[in-house]
C-alpha positions, 0 to 999 in steps of 0.5 A: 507465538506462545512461550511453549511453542518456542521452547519446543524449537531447536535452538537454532531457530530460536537463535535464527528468531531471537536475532531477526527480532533484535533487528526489528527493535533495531530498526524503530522510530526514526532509524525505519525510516533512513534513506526511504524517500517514497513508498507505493502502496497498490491495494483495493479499497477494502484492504486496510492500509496502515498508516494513511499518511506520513511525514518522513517520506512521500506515501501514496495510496493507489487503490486499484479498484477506483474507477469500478467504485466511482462508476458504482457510485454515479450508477447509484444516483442516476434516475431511471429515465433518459429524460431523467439521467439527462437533467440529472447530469446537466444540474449536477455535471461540476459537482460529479466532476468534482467528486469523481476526479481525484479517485479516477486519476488516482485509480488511472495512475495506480493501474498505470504504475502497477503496470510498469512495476510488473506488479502480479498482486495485492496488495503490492508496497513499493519502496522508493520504485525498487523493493516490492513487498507483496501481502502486507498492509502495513507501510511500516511492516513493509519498510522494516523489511526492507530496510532488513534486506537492505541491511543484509545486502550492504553487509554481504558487500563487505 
């Protein structure tokens, strides 16, 4: 949003913008991340997510298109001929194995949990299994929200 655009707001919702952006500031570095123990992140595998990994909490990625991609891959290589398909698996079964397991369990567990969760869409960030975000991709951007809501709601106990 350009500086003309917010001098044309009332200035209430500048007030209204001016202090969720102080909230943000608020809520950088180290503090983003008190009391987050574990996020889930459901996407598929052409959404970007940010970031990849983490250090102050548990992060996993499921990607909820893994099983179609993996039998996408092995179709890709398997010879024209049943003969063929044949002494192409029996040579290579370990290595396809190898390959293909980690993105099937993680596909079979993402599909699973998205289930439990009653996740309706993706991209879908759960934070410690009780907030959900939809819509966003970035693990950070995520967090901050609910680290905002959490903010609010703790007060409004008060």
């Amino acid at each position: 949003m350009s500086i003309r655009h917010l001098l044309r707001l009332p200035s209430s919702c500048l007030l209204l913008l001016s202090s969720s952006l102080v909230l943000a500031d608020n809520r950088t570095g180290p503090d983003l991340y008190h009391g987050i123990t574990k996020v889930e992140v459901f996407a598929n595998s052409a959404m970007v997510i940010t970031p990849i990994q983490a250090n102050q909490y548990q992060l996993v990625i499921y990607r909820l298109d893994a099983l179609k991609n993996v039998e996408g891959a092995i179709n890709q290589n398997i010879p024209k001929t049943e003969e063929e398909a044949k002494a192409y698996f029996a040579a290579h079964q370990a290595e396809i194995k190898r390959q293909i397991t980690p993105a099937v369990l993680n596909g079979a567990n993402g599909i699973a949990l998205a289930r439990h969760y009653k996740l309706d869409r993706i991209p879908a960030v759960v934070v410690d299994g009780t907030s959900v975000i939809y819509g966003v991709t970035n693990v950070d951007q995520a967090i901050a929200m609910v680290q905002q809501h959490r903010a609010k709601n703790h007060e409004g106990a008060r």
